[in-house]
N, CA, C and O atoms as CSV, one atom per row, in Angstrom:
chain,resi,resn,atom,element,x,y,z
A,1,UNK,N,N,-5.503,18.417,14.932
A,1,UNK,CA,C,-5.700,19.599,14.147
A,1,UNK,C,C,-6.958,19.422,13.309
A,1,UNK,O,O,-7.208,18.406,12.660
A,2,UNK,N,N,-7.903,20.750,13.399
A,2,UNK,CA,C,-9.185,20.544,12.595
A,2,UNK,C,C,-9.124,21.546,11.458
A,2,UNK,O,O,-8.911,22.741,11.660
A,3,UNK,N,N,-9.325,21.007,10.223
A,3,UNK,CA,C,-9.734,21.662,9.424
A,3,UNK,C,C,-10.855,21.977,8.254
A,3,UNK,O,O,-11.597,20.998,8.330
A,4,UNK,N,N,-11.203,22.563,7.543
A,4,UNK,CA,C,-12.397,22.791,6.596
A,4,UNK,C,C,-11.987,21.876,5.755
A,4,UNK,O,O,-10.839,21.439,5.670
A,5,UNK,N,N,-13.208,21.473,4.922
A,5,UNK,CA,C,-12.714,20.827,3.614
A,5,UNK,C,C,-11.811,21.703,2.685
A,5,UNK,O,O,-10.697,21.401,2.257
A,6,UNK,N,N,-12.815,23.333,2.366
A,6,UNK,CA,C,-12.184,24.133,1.360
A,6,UNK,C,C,-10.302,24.066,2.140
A,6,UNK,O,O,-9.280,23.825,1.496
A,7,UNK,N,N,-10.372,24.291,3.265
A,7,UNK,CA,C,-8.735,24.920,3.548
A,7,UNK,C,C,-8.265,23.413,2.890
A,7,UNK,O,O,-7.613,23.351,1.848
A,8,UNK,N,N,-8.710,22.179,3.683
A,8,UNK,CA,C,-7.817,21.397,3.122
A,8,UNK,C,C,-7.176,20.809,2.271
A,8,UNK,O,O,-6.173,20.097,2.306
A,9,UNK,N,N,-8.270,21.394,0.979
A,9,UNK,CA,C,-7.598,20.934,-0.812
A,9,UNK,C,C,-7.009,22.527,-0.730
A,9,UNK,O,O,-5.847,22.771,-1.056
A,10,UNK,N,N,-7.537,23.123,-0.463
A,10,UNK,CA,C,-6.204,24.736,-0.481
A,10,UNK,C,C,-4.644,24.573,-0.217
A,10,UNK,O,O,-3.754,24.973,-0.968
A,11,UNK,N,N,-4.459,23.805,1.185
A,11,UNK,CA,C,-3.378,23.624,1.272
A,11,UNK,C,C,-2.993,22.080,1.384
A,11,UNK,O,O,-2.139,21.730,2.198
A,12,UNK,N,N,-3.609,21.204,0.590
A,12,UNK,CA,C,-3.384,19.851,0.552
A,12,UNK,C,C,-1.862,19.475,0.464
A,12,UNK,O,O,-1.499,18.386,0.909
A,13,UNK,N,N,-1.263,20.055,0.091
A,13,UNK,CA,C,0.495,19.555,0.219
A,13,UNK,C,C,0.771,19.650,1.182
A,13,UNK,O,O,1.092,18.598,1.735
A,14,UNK,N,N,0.834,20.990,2.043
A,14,UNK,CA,C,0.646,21.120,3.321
A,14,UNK,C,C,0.246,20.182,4.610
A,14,UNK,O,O,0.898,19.929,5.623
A,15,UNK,N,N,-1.430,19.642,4.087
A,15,UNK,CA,C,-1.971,18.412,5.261
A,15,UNK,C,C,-0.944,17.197,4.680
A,15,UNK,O,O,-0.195,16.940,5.623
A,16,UNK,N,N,-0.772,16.774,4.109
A,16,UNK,CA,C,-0.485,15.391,3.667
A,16,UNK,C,C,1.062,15.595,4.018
A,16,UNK,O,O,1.554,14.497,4.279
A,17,UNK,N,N,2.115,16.768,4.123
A,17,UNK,CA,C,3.396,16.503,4.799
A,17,UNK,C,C,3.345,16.394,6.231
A,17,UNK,O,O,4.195,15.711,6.802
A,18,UNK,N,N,2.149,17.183,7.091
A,18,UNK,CA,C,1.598,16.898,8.567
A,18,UNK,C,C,1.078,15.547,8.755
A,18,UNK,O,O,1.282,15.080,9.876
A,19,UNK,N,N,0.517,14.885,8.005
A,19,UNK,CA,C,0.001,14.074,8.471
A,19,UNK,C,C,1.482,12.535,8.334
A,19,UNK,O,O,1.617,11.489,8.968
A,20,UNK,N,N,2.419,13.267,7.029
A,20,UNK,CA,C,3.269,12.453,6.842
A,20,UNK,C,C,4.195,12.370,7.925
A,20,UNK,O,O,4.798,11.300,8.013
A,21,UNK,N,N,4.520,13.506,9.010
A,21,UNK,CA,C,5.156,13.902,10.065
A,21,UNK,C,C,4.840,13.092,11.221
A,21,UNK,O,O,5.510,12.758,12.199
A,22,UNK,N,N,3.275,12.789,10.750
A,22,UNK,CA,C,2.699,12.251,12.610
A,22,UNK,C,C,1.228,12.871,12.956
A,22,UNK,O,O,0.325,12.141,13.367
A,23,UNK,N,N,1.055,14.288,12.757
A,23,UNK,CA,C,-0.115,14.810,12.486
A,23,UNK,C,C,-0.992,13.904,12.409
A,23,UNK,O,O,-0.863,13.159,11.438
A,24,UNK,N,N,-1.889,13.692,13.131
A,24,UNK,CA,C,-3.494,13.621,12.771
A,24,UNK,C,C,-4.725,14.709,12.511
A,24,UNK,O,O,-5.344,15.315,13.385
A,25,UNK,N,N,-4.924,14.797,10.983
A,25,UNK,CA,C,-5.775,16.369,10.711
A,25,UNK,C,C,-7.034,15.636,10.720
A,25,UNK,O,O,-6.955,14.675,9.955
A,26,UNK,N,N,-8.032,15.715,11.228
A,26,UNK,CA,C,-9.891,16.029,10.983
A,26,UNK,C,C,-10.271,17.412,10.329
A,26,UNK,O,O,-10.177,18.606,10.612
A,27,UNK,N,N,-10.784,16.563,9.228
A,27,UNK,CA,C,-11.431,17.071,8.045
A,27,UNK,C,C,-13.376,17.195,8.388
A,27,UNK,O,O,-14.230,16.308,8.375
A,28,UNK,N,N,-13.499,18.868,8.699
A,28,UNK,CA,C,-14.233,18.944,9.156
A,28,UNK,C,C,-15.565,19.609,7.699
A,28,UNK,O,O,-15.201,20.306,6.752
A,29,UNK,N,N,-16.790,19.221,7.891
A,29,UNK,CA,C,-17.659,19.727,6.914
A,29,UNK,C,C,-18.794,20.238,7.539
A,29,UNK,O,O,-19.770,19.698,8.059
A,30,UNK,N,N,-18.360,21.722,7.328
A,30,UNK,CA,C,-19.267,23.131,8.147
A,30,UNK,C,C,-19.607,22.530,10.142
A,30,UNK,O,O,-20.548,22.411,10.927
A,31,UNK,N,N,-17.900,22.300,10.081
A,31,UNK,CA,C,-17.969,22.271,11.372
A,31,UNK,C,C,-18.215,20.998,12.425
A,31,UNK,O,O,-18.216,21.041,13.655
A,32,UNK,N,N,-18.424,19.837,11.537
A,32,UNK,CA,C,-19.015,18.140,11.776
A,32,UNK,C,C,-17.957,17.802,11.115
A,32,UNK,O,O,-17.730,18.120,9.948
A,33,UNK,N,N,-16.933,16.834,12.151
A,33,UNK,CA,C,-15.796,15.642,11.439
A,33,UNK,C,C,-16.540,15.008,10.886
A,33,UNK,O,O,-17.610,14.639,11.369
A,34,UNK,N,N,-15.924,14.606,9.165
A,34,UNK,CA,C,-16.010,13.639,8.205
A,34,UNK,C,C,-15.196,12.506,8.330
A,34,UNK,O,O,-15.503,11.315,8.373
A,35,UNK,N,N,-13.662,13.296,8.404
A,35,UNK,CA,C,-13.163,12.050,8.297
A,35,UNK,C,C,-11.753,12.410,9.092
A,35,UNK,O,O,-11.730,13.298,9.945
A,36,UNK,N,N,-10.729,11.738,8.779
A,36,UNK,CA,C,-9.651,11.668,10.000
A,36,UNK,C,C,-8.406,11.299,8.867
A,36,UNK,O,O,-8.473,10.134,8.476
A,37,UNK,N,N,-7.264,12.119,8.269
A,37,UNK,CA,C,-6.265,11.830,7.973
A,37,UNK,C,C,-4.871,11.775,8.796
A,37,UNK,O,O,-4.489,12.707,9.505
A,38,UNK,N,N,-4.134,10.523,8.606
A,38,UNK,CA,C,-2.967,10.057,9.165
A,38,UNK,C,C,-1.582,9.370,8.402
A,38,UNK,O,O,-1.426,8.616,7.441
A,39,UNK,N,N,-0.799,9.959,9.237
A,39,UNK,CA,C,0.527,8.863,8.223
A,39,UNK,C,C,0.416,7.373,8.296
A,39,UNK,O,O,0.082,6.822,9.345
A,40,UNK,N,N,0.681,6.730,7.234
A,40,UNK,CA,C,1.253,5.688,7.262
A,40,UNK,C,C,2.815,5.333,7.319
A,40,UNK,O,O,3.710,5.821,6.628
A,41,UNK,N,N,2.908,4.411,8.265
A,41,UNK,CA,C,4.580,4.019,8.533
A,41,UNK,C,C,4.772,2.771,8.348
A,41,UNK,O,O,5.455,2.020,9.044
A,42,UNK,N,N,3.795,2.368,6.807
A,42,UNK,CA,C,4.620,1.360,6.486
A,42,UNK,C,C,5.812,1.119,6.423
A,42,UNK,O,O,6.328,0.193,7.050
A,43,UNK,N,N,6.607,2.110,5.464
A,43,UNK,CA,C,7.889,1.648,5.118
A,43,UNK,C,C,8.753,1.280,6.151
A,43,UNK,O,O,9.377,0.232,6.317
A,44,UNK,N,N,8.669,2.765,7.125
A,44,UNK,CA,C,9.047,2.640,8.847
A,44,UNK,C,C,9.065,1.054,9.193
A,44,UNK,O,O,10.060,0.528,9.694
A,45,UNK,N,N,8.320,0.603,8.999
A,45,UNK,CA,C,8.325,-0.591,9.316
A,45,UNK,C,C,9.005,-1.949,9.027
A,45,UNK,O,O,9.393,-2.891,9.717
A,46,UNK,N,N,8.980,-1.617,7.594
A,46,UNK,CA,C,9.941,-2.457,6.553
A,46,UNK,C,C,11.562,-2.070,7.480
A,46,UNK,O,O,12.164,-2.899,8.162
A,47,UNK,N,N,11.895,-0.954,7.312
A,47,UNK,CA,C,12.756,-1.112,7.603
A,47,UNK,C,C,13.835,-1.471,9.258
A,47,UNK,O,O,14.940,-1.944,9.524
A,48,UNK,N,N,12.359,-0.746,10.178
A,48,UNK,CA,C,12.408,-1.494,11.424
A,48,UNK,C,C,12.929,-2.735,11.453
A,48,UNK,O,O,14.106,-2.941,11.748
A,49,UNK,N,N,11.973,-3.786,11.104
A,49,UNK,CA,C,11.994,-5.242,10.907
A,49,UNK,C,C,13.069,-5.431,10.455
A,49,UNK,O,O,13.651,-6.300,11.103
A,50,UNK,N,N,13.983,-4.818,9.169
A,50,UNK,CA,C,15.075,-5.543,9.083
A,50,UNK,C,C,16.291,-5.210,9.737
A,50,UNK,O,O,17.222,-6.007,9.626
A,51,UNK,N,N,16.461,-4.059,10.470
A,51,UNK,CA,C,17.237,-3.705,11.489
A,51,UNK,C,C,17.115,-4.506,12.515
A,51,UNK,O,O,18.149,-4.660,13.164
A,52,UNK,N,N,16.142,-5.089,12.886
A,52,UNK,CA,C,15.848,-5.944,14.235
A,52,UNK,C,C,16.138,-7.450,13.768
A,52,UNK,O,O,15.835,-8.286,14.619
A,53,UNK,N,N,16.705,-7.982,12.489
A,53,UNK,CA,C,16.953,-9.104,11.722
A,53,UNK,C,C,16.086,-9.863,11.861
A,53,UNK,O,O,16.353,-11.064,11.859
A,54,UNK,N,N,14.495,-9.325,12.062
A,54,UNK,CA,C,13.053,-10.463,11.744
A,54,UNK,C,C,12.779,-10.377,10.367
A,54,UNK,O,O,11.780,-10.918,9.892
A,55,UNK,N,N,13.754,-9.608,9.541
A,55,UNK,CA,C,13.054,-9.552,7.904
A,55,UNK,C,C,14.916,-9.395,7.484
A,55,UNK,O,O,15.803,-8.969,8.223
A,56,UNK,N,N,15.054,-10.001,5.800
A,56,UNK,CA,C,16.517,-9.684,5.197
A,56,UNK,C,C,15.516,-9.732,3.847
A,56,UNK,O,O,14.401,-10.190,3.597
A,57,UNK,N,N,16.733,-8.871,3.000
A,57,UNK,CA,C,16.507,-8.625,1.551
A,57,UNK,C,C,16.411,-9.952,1.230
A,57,UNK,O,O,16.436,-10.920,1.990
A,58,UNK,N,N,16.252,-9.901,-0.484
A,58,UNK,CA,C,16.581,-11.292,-1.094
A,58,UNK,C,C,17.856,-11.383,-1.277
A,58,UNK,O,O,18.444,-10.312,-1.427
A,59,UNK,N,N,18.708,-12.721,-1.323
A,59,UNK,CA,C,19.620,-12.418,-1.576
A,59,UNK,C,C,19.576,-12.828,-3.323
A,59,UNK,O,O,20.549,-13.530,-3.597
A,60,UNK,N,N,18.965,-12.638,-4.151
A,60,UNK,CA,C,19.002,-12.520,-5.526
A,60,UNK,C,C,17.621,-12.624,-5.983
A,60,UNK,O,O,16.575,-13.063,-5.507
A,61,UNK,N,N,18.144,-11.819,-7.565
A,61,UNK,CA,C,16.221,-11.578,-7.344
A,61,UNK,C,C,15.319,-13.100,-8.433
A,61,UNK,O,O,15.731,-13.893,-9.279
A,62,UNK,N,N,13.748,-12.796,-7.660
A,62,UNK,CA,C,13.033,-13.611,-8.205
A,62,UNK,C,C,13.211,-14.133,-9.860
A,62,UNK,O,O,13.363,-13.331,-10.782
A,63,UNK,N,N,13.174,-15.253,-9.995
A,63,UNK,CA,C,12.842,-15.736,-11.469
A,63,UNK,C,C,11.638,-14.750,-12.250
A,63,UNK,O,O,10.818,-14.118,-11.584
A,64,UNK,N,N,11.659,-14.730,-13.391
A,64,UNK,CA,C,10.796,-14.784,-14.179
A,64,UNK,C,C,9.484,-15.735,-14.321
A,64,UNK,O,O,9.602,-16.957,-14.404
A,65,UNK,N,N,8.088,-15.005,-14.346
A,65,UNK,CA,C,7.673,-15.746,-14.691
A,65,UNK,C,C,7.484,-16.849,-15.872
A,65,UNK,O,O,7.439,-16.063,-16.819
A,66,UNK,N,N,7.351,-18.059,-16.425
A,66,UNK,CA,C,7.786,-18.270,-17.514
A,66,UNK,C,C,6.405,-17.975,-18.512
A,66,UNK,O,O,5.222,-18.142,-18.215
A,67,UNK,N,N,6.963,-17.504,-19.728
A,67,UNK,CA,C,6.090,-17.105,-20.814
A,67,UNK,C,C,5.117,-18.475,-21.497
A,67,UNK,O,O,5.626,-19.330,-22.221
A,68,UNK,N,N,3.866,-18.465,-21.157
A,68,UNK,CA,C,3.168,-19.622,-21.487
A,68,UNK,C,C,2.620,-19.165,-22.946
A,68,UNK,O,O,2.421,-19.922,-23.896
A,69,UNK,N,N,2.406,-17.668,-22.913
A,69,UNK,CA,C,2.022,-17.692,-24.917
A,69,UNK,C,C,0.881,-17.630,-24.870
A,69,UNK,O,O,0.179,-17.268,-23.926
A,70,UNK,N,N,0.468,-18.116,-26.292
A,70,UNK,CA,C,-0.826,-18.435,-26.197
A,70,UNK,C,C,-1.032,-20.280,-26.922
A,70,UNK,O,O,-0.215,-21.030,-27.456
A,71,UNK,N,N,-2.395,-20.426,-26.622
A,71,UNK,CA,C,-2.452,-21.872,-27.037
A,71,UNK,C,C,-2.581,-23.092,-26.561
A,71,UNK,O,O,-3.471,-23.306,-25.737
A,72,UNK,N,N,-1.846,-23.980,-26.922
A,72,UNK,CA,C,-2.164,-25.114,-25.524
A,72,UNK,C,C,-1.140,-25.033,-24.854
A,72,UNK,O,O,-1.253,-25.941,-24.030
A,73,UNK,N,N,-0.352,-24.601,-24.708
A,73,UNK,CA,C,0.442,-24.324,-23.405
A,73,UNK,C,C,0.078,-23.610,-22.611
A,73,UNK,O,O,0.636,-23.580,-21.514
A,74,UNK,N,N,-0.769,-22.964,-22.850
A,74,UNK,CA,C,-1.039,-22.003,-21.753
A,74,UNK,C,C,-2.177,-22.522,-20.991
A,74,UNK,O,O,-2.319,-22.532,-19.769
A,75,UNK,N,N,-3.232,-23.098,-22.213
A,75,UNK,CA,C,-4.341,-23.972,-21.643
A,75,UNK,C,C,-3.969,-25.112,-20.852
A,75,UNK,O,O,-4.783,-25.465,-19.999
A,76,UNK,N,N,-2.742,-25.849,-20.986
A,76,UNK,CA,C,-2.944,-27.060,-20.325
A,76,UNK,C,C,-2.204,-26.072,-18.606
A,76,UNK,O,O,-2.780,-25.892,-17.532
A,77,UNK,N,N,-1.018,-25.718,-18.973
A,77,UNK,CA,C,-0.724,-25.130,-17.437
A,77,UNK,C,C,-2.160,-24.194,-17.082
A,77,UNK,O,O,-2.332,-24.115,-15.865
A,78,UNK,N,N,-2.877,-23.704,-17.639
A,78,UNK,CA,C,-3.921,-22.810,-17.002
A,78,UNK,C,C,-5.163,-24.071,-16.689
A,78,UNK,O,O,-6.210,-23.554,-16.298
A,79,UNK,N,N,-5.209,-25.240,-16.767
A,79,UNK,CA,C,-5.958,-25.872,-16.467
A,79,UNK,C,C,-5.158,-26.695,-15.561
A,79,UNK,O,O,-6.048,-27.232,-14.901
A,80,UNK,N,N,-4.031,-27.146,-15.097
A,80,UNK,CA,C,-3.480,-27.877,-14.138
A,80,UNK,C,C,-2.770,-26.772,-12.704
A,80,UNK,O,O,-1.944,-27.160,-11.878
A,81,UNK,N,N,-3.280,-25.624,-12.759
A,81,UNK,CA,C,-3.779,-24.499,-11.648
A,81,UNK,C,C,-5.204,-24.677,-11.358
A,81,UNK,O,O,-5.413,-24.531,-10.154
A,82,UNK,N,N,-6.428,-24.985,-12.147
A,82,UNK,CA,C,-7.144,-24.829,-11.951
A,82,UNK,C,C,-7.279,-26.172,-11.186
A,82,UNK,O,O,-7.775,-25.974,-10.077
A,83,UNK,N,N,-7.098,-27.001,-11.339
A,83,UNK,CA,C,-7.045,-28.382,-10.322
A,83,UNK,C,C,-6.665,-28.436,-9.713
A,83,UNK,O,O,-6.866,-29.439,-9.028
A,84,UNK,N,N,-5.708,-27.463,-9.266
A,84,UNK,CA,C,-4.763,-27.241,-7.740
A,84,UNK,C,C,-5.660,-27.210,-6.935
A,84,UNK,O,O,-6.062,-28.002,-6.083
A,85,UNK,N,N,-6.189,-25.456,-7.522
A,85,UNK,CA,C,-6.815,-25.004,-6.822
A,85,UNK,C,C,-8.437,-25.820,-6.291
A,85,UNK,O,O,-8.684,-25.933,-5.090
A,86,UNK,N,N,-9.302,-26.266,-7.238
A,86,UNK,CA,C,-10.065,-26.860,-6.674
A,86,UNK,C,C,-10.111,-27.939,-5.947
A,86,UNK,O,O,-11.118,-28.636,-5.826
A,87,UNK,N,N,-8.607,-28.234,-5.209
A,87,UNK,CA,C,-8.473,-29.620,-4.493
A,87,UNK,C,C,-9.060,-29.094,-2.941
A,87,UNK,O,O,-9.135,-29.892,-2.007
């Protein structure tokens, strides 16, 4: 499906539930494609994967990070990352 720029902020709720459908709209300017909008199926995916049992929830959630503050606690753990990392 081709459309104008003006139509497409006109009916932009419109393109973006088509394109959320499957739709592929080209966004045309005085008649020359610019550009090309499409759905993403990430989530589709997320949840694919865990129906197919290659992905599971957590089974409880992540820790906290712990509160370093300010000061030398934070400096000495923010300097014994930094030596990680430059290994």
């Amino acid at each position: 499906m081709e459309v104008s720029v003006s139509q497409f902020r006109a009916q932009l709720k419109d393109n973006l539930a088509k394109a959320k459908a499957g739709q592929d709209i080209v966004i045309t300017d005085r008649g020359v494609p610019i550009a090309r909008l499409t759905g993403v199926a990430g989530a589709d995916l997320l949840e694919q994967l865990e129906r197919e049992g290659l992905l599971s929830a957590p089974g409880a959630a992540r820790p906290a990070a712990p509160d370093l503050g300010q000061g030398r606690e934070a400096d000495s753990a923010i300097s014994g990352l930094l030596k990680r990392l430059r290994r």
